[in-house]
Biopython code that builds the backbone (N, CA, C, O; Angstrom):
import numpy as np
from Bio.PDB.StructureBuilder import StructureBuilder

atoms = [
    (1, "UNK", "N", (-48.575, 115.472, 10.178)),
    (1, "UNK", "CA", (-47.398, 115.444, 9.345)),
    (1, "UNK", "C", (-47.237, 116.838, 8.764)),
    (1, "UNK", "O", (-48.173, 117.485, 8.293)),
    (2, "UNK", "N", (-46.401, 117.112, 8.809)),
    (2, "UNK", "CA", (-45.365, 118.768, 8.610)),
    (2, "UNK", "C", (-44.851, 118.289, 6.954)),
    (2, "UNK", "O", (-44.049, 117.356, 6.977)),
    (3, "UNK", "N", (-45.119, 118.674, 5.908)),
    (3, "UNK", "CA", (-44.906, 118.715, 4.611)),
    (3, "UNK", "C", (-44.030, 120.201, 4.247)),
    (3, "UNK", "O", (-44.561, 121.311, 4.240)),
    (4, "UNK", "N", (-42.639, 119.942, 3.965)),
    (4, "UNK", "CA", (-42.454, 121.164, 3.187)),
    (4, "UNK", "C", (-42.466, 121.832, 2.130)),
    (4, "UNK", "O", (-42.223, 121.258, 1.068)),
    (5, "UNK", "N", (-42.817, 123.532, 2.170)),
    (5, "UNK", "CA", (-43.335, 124.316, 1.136)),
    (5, "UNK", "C", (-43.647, 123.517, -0.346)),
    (5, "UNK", "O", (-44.714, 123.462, -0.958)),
    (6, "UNK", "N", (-42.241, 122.881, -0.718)),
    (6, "UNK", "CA", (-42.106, 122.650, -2.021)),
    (6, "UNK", "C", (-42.799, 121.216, -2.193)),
    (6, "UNK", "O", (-43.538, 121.018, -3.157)),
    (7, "UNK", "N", (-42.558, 120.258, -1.281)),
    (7, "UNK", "CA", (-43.326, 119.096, -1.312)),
    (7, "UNK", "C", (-44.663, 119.077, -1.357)),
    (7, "UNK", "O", (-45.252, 118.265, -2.071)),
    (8, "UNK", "N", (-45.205, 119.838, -0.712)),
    (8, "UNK", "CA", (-46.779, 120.638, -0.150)),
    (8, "UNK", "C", (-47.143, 120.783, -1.787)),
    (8, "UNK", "O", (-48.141, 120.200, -2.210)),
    (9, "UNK", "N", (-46.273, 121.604, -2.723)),
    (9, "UNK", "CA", (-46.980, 122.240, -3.667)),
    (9, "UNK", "C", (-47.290, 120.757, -4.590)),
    (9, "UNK", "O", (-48.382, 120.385, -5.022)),
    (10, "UNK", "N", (-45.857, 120.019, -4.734)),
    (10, "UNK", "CA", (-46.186, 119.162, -5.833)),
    (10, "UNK", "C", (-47.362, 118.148, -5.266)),
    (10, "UNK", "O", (-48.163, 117.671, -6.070)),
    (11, "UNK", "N", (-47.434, 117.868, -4.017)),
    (11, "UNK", "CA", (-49.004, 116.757, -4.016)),
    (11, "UNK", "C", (-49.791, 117.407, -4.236)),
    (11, "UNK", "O", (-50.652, 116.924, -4.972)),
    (12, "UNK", "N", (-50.011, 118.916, -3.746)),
    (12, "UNK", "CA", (-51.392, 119.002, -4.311)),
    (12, "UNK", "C", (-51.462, 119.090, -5.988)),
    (12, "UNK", "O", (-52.602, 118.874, -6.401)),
    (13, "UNK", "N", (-50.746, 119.288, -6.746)),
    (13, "UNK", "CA", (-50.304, 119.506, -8.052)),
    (13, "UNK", "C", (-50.957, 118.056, -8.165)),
    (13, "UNK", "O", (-52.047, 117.908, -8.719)),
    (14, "UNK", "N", (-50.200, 116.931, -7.582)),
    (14, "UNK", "CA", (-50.737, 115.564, -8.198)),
    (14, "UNK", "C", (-52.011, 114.917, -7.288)),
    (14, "UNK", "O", (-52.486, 113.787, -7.404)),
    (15, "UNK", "N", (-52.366, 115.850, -6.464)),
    (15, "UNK", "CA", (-53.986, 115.414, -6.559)),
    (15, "UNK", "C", (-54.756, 116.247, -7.080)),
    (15, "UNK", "O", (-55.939, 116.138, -6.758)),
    (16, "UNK", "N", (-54.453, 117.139, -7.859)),
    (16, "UNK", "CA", (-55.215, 117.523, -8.672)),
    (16, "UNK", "C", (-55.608, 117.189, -10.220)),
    (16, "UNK", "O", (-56.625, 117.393, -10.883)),
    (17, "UNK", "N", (-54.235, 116.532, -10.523)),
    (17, "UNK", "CA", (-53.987, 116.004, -11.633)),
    (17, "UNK", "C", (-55.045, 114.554, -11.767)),
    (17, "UNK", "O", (-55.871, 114.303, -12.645)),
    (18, "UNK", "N", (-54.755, 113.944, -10.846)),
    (18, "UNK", "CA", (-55.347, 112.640, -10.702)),
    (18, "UNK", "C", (-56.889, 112.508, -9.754)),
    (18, "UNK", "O", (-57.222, 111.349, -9.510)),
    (19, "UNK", "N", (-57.644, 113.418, -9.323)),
    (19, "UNK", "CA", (-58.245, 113.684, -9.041)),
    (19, "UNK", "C", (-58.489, 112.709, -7.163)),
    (19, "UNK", "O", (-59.566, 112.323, -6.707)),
    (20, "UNK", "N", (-57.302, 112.597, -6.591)),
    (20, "UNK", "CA", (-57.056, 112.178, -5.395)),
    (20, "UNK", "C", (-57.191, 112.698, -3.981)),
    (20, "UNK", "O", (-56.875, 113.887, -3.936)),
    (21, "UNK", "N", (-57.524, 112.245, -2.914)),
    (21, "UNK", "CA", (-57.357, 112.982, -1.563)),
    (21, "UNK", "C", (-56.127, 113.293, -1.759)),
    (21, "UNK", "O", (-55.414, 113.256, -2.761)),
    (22, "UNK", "N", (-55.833, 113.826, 0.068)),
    (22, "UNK", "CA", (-54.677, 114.180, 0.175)),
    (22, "UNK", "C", (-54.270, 112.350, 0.957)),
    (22, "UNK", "O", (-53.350, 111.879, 0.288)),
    (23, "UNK", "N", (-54.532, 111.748, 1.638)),
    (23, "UNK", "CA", (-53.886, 110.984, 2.004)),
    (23, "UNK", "C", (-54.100, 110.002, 1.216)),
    (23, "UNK", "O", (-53.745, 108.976, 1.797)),
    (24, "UNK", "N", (-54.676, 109.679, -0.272)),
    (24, "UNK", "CA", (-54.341, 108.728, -0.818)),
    (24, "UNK", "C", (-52.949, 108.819, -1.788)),
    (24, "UNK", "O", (-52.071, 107.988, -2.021)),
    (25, "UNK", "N", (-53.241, 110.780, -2.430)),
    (25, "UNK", "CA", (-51.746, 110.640, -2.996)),
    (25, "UNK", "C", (-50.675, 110.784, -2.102)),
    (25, "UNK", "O", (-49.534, 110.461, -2.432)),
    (26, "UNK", "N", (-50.978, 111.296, -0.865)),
    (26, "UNK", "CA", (-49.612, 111.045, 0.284)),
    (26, "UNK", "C", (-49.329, 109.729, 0.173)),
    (26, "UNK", "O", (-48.143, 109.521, -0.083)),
    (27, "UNK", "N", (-50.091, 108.654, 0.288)),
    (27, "UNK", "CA", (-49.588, 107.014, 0.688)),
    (27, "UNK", "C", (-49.221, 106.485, -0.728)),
    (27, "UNK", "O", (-48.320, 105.649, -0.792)),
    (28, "UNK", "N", (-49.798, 106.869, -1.798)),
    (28, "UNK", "CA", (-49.105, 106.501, -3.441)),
    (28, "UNK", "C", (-47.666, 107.030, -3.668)),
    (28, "UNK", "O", (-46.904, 106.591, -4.529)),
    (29, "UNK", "N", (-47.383, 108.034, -2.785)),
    (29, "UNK", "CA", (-46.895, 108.887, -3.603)),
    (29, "UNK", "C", (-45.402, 108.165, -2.047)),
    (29, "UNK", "O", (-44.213, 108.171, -2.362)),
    (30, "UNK", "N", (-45.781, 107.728, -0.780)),
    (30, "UNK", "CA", (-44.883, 107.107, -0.176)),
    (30, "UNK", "C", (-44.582, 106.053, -0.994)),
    (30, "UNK", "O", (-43.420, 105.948, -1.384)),
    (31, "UNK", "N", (-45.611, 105.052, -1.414)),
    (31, "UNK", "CA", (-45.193, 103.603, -1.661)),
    (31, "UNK", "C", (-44.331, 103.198, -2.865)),
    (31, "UNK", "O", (-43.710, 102.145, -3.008)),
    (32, "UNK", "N", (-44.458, 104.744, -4.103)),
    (32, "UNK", "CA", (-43.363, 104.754, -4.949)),
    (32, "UNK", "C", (-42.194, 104.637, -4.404)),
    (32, "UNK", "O", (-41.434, 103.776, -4.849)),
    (33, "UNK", "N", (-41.764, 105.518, -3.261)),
    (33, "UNK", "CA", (-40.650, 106.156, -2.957)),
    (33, "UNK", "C", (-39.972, 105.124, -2.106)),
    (33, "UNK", "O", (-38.756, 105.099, -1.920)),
    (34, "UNK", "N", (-40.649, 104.454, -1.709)),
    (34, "UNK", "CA", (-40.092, 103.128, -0.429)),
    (34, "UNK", "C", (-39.888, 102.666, -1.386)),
    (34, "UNK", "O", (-38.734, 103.009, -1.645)),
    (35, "UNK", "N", (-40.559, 101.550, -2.836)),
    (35, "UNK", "CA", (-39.981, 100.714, -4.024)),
    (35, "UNK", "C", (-39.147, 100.906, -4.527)),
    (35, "UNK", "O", (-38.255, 100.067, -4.655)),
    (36, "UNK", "N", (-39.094, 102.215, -5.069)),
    (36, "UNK", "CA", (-38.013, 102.844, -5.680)),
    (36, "UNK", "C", (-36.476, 102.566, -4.598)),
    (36, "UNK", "O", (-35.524, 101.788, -4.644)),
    (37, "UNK", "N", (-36.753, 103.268, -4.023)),
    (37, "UNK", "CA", (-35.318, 103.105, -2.604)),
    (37, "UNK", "C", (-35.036, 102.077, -2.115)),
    (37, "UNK", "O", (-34.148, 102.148, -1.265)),
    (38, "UNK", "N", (-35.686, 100.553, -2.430)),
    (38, "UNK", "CA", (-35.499, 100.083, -1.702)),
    (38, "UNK", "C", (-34.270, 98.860, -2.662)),
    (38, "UNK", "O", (-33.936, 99.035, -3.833)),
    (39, "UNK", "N", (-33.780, 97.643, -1.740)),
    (39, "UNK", "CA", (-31.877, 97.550, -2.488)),
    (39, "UNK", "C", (-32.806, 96.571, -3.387)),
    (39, "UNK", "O", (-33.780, 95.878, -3.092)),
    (40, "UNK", "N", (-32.346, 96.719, -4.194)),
    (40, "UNK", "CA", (-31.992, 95.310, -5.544)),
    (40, "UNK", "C", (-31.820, 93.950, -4.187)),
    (40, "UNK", "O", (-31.222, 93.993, -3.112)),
    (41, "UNK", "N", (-32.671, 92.778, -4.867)),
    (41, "UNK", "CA", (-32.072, 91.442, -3.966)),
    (41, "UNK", "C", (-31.192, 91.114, -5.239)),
    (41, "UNK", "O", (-31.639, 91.466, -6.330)),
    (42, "UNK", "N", (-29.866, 90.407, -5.174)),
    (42, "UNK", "CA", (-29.037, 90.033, -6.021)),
    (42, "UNK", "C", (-28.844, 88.637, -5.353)),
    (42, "UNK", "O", (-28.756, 88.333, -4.163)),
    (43, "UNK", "N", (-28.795, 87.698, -6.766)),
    (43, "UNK", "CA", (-28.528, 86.231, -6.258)),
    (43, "UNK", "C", (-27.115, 85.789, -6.067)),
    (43, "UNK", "O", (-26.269, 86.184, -6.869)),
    (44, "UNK", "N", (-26.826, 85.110, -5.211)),
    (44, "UNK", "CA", (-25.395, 84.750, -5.427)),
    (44, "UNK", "C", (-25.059, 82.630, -5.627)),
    (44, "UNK", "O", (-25.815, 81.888, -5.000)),
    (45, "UNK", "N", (-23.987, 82.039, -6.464)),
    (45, "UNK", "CA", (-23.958, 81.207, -6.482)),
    (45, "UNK", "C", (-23.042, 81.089, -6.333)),
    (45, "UNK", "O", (-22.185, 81.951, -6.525)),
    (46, "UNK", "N", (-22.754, 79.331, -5.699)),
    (46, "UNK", "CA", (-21.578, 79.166, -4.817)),
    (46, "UNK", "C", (-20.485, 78.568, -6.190)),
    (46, "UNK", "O", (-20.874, 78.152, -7.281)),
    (47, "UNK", "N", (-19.416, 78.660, -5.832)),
    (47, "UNK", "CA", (-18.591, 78.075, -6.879)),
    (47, "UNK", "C", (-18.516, 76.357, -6.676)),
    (47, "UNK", "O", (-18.163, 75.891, -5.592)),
    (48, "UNK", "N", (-18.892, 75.464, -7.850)),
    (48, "UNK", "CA", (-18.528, 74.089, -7.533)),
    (48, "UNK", "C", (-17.563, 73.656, -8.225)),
    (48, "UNK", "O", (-17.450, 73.722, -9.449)),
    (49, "UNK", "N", (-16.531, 73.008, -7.146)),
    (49, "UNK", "CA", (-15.160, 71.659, -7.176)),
    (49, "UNK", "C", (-15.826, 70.497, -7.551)),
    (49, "UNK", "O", (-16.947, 70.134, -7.195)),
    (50, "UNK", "N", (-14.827, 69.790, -8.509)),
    (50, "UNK", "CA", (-15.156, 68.392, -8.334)),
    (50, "UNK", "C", (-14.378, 68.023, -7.035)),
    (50, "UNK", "O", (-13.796, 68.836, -6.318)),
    (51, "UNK", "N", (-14.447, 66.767, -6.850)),
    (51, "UNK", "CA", (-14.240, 65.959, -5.533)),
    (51, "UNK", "C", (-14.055, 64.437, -5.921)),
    (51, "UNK", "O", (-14.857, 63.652, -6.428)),
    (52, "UNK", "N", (-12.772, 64.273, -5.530)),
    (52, "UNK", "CA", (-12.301, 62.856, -5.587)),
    (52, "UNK", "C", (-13.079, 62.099, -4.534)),
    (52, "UNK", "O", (-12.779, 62.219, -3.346)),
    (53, "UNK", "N", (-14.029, 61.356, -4.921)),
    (53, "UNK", "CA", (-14.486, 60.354, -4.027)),
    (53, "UNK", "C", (-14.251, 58.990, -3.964)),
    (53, "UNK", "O", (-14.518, 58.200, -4.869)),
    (54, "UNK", "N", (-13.765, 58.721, -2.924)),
    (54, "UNK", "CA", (-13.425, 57.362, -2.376)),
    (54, "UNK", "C", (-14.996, 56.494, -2.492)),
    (54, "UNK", "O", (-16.137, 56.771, -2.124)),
    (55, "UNK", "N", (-14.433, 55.442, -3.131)),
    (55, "UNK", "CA", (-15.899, 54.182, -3.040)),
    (55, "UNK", "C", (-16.235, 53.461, -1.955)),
    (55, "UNK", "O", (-15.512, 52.704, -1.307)),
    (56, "UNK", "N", (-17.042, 53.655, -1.835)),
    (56, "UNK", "CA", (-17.825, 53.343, -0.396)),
    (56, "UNK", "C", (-17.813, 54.393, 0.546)),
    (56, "UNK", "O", (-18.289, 54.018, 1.617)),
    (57, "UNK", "N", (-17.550, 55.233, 0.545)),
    (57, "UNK", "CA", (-17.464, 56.756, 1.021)),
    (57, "UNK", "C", (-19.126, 57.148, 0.955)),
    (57, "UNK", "O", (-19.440, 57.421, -0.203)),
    (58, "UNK", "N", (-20.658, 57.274, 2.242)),
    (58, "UNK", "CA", (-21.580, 57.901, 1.643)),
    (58, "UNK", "C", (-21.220, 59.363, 2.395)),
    (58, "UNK", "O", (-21.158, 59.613, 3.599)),
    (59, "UNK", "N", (-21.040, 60.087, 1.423)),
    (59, "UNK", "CA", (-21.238, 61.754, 1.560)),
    (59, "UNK", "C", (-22.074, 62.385, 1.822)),
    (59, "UNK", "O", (-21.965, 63.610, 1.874)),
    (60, "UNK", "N", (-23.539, 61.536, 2.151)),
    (60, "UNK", "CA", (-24.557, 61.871, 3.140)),
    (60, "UNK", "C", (-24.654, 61.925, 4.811)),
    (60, "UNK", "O", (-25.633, 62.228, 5.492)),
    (61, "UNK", "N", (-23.316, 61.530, 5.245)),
    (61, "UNK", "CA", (-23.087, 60.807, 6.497)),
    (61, "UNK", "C", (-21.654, 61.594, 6.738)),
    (61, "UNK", "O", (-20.584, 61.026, 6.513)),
    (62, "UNK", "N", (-21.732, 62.943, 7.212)),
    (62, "UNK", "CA", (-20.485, 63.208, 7.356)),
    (62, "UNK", "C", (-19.676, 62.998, 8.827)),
    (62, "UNK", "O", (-18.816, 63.794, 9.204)),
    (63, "UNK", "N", (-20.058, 61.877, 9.554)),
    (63, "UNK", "CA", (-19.677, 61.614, 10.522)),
    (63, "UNK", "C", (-19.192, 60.271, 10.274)),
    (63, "UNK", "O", (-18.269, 59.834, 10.962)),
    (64, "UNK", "N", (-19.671, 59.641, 9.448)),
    (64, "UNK", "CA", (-19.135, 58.395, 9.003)),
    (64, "UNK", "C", (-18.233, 58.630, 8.182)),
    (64, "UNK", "O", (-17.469, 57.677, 8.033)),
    (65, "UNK", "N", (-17.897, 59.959, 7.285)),
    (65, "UNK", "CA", (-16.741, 60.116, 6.424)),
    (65, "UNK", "C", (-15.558, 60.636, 7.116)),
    (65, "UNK", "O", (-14.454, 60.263, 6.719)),
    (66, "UNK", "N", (-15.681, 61.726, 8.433)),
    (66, "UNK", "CA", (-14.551, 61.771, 9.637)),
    (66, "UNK", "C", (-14.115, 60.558, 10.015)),
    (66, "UNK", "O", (-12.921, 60.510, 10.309)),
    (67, "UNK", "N", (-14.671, 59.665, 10.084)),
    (67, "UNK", "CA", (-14.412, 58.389, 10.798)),
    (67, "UNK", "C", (-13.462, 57.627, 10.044)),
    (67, "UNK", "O", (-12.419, 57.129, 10.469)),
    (68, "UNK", "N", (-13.963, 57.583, 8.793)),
    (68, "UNK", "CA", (-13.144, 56.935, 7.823)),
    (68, "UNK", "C", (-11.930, 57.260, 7.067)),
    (68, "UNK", "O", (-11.134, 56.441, 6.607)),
    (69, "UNK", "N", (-11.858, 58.742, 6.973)),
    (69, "UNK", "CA", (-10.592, 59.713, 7.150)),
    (69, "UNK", "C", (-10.000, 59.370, 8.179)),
    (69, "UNK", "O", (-8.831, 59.180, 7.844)),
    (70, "UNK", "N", (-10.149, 59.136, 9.469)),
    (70, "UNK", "CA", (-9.586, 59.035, 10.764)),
    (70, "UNK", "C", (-8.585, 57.964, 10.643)),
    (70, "UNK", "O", (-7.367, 58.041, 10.805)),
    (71, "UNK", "N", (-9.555, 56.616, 10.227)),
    (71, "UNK", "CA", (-9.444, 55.434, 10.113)),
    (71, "UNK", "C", (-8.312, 55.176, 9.499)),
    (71, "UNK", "O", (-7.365, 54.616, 10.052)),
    (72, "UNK", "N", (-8.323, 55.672, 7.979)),
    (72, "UNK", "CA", (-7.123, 55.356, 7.057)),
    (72, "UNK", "C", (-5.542, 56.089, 7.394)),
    (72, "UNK", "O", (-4.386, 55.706, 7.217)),
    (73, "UNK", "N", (-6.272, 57.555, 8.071)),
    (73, "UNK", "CA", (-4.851, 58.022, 8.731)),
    (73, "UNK", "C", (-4.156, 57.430, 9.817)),
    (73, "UNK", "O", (-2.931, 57.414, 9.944)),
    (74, "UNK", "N", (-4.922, 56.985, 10.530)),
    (74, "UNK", "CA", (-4.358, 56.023, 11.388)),
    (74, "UNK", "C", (-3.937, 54.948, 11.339)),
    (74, "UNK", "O", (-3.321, 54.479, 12.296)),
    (75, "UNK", "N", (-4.181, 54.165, 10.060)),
    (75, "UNK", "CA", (-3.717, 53.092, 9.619)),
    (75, "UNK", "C", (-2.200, 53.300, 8.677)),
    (75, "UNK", "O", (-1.323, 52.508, 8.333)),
    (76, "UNK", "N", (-2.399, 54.703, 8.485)),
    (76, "UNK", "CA", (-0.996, 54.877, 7.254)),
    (76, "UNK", "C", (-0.248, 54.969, 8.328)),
    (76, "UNK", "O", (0.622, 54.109, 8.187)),
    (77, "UNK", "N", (0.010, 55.870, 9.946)),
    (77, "UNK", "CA", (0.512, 56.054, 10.790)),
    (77, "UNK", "C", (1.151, 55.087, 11.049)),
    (77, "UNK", "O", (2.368, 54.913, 10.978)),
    (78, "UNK", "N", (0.126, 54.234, 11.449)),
    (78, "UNK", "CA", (0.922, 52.685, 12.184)),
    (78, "UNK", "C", (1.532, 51.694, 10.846)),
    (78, "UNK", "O", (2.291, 50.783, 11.174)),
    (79, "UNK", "N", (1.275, 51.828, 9.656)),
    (79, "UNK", "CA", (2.107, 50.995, 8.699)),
    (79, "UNK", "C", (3.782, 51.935, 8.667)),
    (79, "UNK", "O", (4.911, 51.510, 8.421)),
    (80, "UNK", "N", (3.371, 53.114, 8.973)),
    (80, "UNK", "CA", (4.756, 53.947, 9.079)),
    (80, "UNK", "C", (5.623, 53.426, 10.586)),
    (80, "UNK", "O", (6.813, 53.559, 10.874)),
    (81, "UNK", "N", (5.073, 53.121, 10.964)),
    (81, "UNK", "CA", (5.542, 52.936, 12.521)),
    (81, "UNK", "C", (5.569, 54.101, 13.486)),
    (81, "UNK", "O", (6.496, 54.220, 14.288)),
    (82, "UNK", "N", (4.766, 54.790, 13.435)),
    (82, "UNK", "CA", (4.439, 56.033, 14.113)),
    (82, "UNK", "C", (3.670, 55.978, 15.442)),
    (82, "UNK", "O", (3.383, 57.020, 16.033)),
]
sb = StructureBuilder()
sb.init_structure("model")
sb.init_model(0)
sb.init_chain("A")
sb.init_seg("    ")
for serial, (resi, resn, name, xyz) in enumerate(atoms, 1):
    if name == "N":
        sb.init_residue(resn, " ", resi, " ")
    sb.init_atom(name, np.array(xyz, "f"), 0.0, 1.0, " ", f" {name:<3s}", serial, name[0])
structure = sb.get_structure()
């Protein structure tokens, strides 16, 4: 590894300070710099609707709730005469 002039001076500066090799304050002195740089995790939360629910509707079963949507539209259809 190729260190330049000015970088060169300050590790040895801080292994001297701290009384360190060179590749332990090289790898301290990486593992700041990766933490430091590295992104913020930020949480995100979803926005919640209420929801008109039909009784007898289970909303665990969303194939049984297509069905039953299906069902009633097709029933308003044919009371329309459609």
């Amino acid at each position: 590894m190729t260190l330049d002039a000015d970088v060169a001076t300050q590790v040895r500066a801080r292994m001297r300070e701290r009384d360190t090799s060179f590749k332990e304050t090289v790898n301290t002195l990486l593992r700041q710099g990766l933490l430091a740089a590295a992104p913020a995790t930020t949480s995100y939360e979803m926005p919640v609707f209420e929801a008109a629910i039909r009784p007898g509707v289970d909303l665990d079963k969303a194939v049984a709730l297509a069905a039953a949507l299906e069902d009633d539209e097709l029933a308003r259809k044919l009371e329309l005469g459609k």
